[in-house]
C-alpha positions in Angstrom: -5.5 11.5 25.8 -3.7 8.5 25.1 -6.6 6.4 24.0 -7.4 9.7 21.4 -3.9 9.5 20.6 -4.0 5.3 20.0 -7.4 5.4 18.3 -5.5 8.1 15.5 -2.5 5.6 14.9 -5.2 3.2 14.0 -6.5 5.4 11.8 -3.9 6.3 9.9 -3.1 2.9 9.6 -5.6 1.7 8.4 -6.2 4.3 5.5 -2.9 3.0 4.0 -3.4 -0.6 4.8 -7.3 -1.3 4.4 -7.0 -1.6 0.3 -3.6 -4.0 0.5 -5.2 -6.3 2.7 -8.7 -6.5 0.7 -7.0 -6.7 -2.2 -5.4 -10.5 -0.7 -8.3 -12.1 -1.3 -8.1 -12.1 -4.6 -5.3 -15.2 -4.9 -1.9 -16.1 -7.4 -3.8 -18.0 -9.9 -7.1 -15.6 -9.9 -4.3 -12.9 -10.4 -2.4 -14.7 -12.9 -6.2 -15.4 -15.2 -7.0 -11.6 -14.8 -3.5 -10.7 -15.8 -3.7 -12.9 -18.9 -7.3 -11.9 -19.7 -6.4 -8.3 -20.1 -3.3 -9.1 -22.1 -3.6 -11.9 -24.1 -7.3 -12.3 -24.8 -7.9 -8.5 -24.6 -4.7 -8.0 -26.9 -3.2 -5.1 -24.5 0.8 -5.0 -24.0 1.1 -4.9 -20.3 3.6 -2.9 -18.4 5.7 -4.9 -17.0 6.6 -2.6 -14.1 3.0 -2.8 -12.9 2.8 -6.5 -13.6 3.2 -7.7 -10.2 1.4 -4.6 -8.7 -1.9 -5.1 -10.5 -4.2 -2.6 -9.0 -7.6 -4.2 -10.3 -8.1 -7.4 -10.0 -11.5 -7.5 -11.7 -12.0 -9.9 -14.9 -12.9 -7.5 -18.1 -16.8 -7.2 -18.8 -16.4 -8.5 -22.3 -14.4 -11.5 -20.9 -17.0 -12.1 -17.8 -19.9 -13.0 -20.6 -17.6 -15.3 -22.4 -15.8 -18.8 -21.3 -12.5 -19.2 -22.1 -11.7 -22.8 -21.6 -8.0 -22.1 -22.1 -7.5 -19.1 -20.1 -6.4 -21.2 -16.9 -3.7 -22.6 -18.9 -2.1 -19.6 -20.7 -2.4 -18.5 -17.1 -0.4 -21.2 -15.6 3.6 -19.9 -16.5 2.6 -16.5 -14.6 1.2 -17.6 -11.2 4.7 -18.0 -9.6 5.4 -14.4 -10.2 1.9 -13.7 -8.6 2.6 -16.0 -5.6 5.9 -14.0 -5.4 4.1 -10.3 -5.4 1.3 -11.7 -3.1 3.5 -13.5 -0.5 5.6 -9.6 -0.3 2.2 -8.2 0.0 1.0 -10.6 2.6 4.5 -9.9 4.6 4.2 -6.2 4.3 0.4 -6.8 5.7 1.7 -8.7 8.6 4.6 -6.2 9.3 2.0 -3.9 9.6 -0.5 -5.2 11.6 2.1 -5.8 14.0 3.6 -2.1 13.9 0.4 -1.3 14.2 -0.4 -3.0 18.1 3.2 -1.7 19.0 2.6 1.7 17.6 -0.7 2.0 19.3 0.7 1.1 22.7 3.1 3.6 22.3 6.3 1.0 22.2 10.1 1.4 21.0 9.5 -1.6 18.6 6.2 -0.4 17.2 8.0 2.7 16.4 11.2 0.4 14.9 7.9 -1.6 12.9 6.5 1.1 11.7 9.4 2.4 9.9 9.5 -1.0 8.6 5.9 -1.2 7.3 6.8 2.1 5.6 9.6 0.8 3.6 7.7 -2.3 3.1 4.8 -0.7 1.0 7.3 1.7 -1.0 9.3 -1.4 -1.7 5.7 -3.7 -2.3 3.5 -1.1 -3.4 5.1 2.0 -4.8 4.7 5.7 -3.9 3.0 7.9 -6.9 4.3 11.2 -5.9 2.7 13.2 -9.7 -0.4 14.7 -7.4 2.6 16.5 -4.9 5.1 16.9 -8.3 2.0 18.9 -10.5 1.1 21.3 -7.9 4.4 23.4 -8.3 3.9 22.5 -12.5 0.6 23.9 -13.1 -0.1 26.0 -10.3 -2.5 25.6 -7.0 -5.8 27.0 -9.1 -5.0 24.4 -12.2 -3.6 21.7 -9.5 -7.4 21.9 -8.1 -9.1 21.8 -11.0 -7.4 18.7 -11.8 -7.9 17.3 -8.7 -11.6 18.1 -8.1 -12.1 16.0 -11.5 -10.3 12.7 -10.0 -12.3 9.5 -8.7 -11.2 8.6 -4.7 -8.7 6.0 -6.0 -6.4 8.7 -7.7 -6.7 11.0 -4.5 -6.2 8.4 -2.3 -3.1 7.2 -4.6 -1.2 10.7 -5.5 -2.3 12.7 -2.8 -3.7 11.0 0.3 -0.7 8.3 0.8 2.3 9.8 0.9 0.9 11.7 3.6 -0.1 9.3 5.8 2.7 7.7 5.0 5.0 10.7 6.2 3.1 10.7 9.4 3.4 7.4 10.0 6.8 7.6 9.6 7.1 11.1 12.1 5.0 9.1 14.4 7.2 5.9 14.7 10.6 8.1 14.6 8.9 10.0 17.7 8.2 6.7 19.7 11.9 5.5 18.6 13.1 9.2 20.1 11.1 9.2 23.1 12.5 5.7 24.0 16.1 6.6 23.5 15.6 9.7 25.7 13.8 7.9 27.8 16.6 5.4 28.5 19.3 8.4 28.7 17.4 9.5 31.4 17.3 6.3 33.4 21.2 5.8 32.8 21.8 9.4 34.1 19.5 8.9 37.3 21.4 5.5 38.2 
């Protein structure tokens, strides 16, 4: 039971921290080009609340066929905001990694990490909450029609996350609980 138990925590963890832990390969300067390819050269005004939480780090097509000799150095005054944003995404990573060993042997301070990690990818990453938000809005046979037409990204994103992230959160509470009774209990016998 306690290995089914284990084997589910590394589940759930890893459905939430798979993509940000890909998505580090793709480094500052790469981050920074791609950022100024799909703004400068593409001509698109950027958000610039998403702008260090790019989702897609993929050059455009119409860019891939083409060289831009200069694209490197129009880059170059945005990679320190992309170092920032991937150094709090590599931390968060960590953080959750090491949640993640504590959490799966079923420790106070995996519980006390996990908790962290949680804040640490609202904090990094966001929480979309418009897939929970629309059901009440439209109504559950609209909300599924909608939903049914969205690729796995959007699922994942607006529906999919903040539930794992709610039981990853119930989860590491419970360990913190258990451990506090645990202790009350030892203190009482002695």
């Amino acid at each position: 039971m306690r290995t089914l138990c284990a084997l589910a925590v590394v589940a759930v963890y890893m459905l939430v921290w798979f993509e940000p832990a890909v998505r580090l390969d793709t480094r500052p300067g790469k981050r920074a080009e791609i950022f100024v390819a799909n703004t400068v050269c593409q001509g698109r005004v950027p958000d610039i609340r998403q702008a260090s939480r790019v989702r897609e780090f993929v050059m455009p097509t119409s860019l891939q066929r083409h060289t831009y000799a200069d694209i490197p150095a129009l880059a170059e005054p945005f990679v320190p905001m992309f170092t920032r944003s991937w150094r709090m995404e590599l931390l968060a990573v960590v953080l959750a990694a090491v949640a993640l060993v504590g959490a799966a042997l079923g420790r106070a301070w995996g519980g006390v990490l996990g908790l962290a990690s949680v804040a640490a990818y609202l904090a990094v990453f966001g929480l979309a909450l418009d897939g929970i938000t629309l059901f009440p809005a439209a109504g559950p046979s609209l909300w599924w029609t909608a939903v049914q037409q969205w690729p796995w990204s959007m699922v994942r994103d607006l529906l999919l996350l903040p539930l794992l992230l709610g039981i990853i959160a119930g989860q590491a509470t419970w360990l913190i609980a258990r451990s506090a009774i645990r202790y009350r209990r030892q203190k009482a016998a002695t």
